[in-house]
N, C-alpha and C positions, 0 to 999 in steps of 0.2 A: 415040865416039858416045854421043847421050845419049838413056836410058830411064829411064822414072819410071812406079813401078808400083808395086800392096802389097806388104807384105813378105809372103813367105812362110813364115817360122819363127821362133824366138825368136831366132836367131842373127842375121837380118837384122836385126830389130825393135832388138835394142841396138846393131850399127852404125848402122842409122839414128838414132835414139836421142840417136848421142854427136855427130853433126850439131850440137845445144844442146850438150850435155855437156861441147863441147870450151872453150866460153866460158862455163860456169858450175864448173869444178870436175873431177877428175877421173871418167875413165870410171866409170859404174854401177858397184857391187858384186852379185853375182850375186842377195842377196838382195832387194835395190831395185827390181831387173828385176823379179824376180817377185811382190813388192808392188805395184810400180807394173801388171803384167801382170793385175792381181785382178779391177781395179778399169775397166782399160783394154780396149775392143778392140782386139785385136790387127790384124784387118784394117780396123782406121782410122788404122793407117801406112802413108805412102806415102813410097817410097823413092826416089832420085834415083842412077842407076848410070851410069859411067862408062865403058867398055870393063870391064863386068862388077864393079867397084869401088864402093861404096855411097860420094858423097860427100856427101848431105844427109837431111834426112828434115822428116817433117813430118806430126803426127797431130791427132784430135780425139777429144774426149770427146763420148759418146754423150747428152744429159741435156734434160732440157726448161728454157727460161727464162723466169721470169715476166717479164709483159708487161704493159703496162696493162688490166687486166678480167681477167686471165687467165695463161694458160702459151701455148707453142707450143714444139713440138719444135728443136733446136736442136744444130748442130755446134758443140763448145767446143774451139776451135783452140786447139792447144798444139804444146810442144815443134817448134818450128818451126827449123831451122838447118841452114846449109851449109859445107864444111868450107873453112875458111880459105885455104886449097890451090888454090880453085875460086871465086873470089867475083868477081864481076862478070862471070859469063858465063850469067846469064839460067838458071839451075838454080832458082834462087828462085821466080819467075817458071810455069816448067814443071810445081813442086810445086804452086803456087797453084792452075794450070792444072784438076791431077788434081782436087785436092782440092775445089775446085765444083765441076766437070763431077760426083764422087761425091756432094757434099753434095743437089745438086740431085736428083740420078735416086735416091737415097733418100729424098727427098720431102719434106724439111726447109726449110720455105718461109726460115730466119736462121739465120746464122753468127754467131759472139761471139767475142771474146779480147781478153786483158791484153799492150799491144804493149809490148816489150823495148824497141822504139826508135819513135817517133810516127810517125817520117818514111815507115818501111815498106809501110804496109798502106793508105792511102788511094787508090793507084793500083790495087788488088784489089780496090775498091770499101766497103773499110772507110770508118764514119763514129765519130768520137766522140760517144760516145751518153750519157756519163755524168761524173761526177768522185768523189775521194775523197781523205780528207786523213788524216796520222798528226797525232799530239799527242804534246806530253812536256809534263805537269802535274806542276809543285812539289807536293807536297801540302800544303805552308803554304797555297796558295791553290785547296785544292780545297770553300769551305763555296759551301753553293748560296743563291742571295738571297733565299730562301725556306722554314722549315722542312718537312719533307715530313714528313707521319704517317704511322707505322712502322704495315700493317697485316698485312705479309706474312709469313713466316720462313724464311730460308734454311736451308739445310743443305748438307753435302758431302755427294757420292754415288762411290759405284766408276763406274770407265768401264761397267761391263754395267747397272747404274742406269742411266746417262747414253744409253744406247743406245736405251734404252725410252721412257725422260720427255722427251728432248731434240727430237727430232725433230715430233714434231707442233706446238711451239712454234716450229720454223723453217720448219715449212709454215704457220702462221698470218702468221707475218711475211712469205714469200710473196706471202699472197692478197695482204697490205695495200701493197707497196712493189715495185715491178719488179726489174728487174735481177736477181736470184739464181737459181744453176741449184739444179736437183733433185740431192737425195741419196739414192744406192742404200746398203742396208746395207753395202756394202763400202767405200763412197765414205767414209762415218761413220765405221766402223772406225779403217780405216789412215789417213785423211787430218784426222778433226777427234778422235779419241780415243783415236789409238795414242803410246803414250810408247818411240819411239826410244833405243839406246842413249845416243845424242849428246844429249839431252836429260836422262841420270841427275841429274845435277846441279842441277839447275832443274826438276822433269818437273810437266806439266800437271795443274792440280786444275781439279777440276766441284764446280760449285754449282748447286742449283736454288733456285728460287724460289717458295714456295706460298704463295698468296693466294686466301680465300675456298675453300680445300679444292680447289685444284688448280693444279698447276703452271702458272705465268703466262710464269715468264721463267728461264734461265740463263746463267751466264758460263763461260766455258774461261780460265784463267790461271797464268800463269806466275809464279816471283818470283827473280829475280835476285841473289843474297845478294854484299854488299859491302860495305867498313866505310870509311871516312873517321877514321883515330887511331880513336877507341871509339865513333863517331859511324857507324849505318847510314847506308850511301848503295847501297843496295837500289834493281832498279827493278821495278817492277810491269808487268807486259808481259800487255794484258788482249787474249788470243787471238779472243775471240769475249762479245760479250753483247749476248744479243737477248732483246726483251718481247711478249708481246701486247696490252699495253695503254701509256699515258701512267704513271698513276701506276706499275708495274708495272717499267716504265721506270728512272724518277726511283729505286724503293728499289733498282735492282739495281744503280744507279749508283751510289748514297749506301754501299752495303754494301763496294764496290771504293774507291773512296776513303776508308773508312775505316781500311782493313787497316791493324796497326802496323808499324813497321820498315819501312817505305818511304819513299824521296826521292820518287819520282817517279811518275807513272802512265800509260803510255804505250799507246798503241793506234795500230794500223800502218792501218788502214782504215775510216773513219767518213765517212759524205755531209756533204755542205757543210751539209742542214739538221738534223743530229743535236739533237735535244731538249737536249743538254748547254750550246749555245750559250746559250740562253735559263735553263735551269736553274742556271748558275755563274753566282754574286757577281763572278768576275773571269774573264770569256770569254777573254779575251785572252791570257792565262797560260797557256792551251794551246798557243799557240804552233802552230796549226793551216797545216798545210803544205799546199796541194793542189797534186792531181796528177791526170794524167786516167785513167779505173780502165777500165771497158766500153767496147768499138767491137764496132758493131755490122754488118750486110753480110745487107742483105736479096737473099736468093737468089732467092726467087720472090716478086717485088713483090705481085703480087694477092697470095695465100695471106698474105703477112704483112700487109696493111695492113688487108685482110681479117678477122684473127685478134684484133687487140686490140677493146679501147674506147676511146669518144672522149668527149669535154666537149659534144659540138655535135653534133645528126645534118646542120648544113650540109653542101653538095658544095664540091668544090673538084677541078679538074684539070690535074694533073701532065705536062709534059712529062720524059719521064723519059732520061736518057741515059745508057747502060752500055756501054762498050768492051769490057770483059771479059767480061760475062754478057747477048749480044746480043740473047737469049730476052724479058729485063726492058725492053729500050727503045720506046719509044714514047709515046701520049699513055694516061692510067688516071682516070677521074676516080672518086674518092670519095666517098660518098652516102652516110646512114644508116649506116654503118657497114662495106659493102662497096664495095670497090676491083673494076672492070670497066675492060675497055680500050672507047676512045670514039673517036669523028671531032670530039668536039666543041674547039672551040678552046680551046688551053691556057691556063692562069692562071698556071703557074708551073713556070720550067723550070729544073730542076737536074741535078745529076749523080747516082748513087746513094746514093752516100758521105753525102751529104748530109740524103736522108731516112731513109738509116740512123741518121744522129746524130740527128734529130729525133723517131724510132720510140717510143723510152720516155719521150718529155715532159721531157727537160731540158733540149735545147736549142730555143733559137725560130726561126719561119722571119727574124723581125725579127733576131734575130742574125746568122743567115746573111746575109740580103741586108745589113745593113750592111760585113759582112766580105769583101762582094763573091764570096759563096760559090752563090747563086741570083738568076735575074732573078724580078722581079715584071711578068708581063706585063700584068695586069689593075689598075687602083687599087683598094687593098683585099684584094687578094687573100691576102696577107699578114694582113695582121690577122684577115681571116676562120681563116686555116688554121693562128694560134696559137689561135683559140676553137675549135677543131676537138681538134688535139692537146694544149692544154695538160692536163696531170696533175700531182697532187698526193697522195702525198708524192714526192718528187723517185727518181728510179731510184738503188738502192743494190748492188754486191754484196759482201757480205761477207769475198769469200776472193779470192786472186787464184790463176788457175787456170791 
């Protein structure tokens, strides 16, 4: 018989836990539980039990996610898995169950997560809402086609620096670009500035970046030491580097490819419209790989569509259909900036999935409908409701969670 419920203690928490666990590695070390437990609520696991036997689990991080105009609260689905033992009998499914029926009644109008596998989470009413690419730059071909005036000055700082100065530079970036969750001081700590034993050997440096007498931008990096005969073939593995501004930008980036003794320059997570495309002599060279990063899963349709901003106070109305979250279906039309449910005749009928992926402005409804993903019941309607949501800069998030 099968029940799916929280865990009640840490004991449950790390069987549930190793649900992922068992396909990423072995079981947690007692220390990573309680790292990972700092930062984590514990009663936002929900465990999947067998005749009393935990064989899956599946939690969320507590965190807000910028949004176009703004933030809104948000369940950051993780560690989601069932134990191979048990796969294909609808345990997956059951967890999903819990886990909105709770996102919802705590009042979290959007759900978020980085899918392990694409194919999963569309029928839970996930939508792809985003994309993001790695690079591996030669640094032969890292000059920019443009020289950029040096007016800022770097420095390295300690992580207890970095704790102080860092943060309010990734809530500016925030305001400016959707997609990234909120960081609690613990979130910071253990997850973007703690140097792991398995890291001794390469461990993370912090740089800031002051321009005009205040911190603008810093990077997080790593550097990979390795020789080719007497020849470095190092690689630069650039963890994190964000700006508040354009130029601010361009020097944190010109500062990273200049480093010596490095081949290469690589970064695991950058948006498709990253200022680098245009800033490198030789874009191509990066070798930019995409992949799709944010799916999105609007819980409570009003409250989310509600909650952002838009390009256009036009209306436009939704029929909306959700299997899974039955609360969400029906017609909603959009006006000035609030979502209401209506009798008026729909303009445009999709699945949820769908105005999930359209939620942070990167994908269009012209997309969809050519993909045979929404009807256009009205002509125009479409075109109307990309000048409604289109946003710019494109939704990014920086980490994958």
């Amino acid at each position: 018989m099968l029940d799916v419920r929280r865990v009640r203690d840490r004991d449950e928490f790390t069987r549930a836990l190793y649900g992922i666990g068992q396909y990423f590695g072995p079981p947690a070390k007692e220390d990573q539980v309680d790292r990972f437990l700092s930062y984590f609520d514990i009663d936002r696991m929900h465990a999947a039990f067998e005749d009393g036997e935990i064989v899956g689990g599946a939690g969320a991080y507590t965190f807000d996610l910028a949004i176009p105009g703004g933030s809104l609260p948000c369940a950051g689905v993780t560690v989601i898995g069932v134990y191979p033992t048990h796969r294909r009998r609808g345990i997956l499914r059951a967890m999903m169950r819990a886990q909105l029926d709770d996102v919802h009644a705590r009042g979290e109008p959007i759900a978020a997560l980085w899918a392990s596998e694409e194919t999963i989470y569309g029928r839970f009413g996930y939508g792809l809402a985003a994309w993001a690419g790695e690079i591996k730059l030669p640094r032969e071909w890292s000059a920019f086609v443009r020289p950029v005036e040096r007016r800022g000055q770097t420095r390295f700082v300690t992580p207890e620096e970095a704790s102080s100065l860092f943060p309010a530079v990734y809530e500016a970036v925030r305001r400016q670009r959707p997609g990234a969750p909120s960081r609690s001081d613990k979130w910071w700590e253990l997850r973007q500035l703690r140097m792991p034993e398995e890291q001794a050997s390469s461990p993370k440096r912090f740089v800031a970046l002051e321009l005009d007498g205040e911190v603008q931008g810093y990077t997080i990096f790593r550097i990979h030491s390795g020789f080719d005969g007497a020849v470095s073939s190092a690689r630069l593995e650039v963890v994190e580097a964000l700006a508040t501004t354009p130029h601010a930008t361009a020097e944190l980036w010109r500062f990273l490819l200049d480093i010596d003794w490095t081949k290469t320059i690589e970064a695991e997570v950058l948006p498709p419209d990253h200022p680098l495309f245009l800033l490198l002599a030789n874009p191509r060279r990066m070798q930019y790989h995409v992949f799709d990063s944010v799916w999105v899963r609007l819980v409570d349709v009003g409250a989310a569509l509600s909650g952002r901003e838009y390009s256009s106070d036009a209306s436009i109305v939704f029929e909306v259909r959700d299997a899974f979250c039955a609360w969400n279906e029906g017609r909603w039309k959009l006006e000035g900036g609030k979502a209401v449910r209506t009798e008026e005749p729909a303009e445009i009928a999709l699945d949820v999935d769908a105005l999930g992926s359209a939620f942070l402005g990167a994908v269009s409804f012209a997309q969809m409908r050519d993909a045979l993903r929404i009807e256009e019941l009205v002509e125009g309607a479409v075109r109307r409701a990309d000048t409604v949501f289109e946003w710019r800069p494109l939704p990014w998030c920086p980490e994958i969670f």
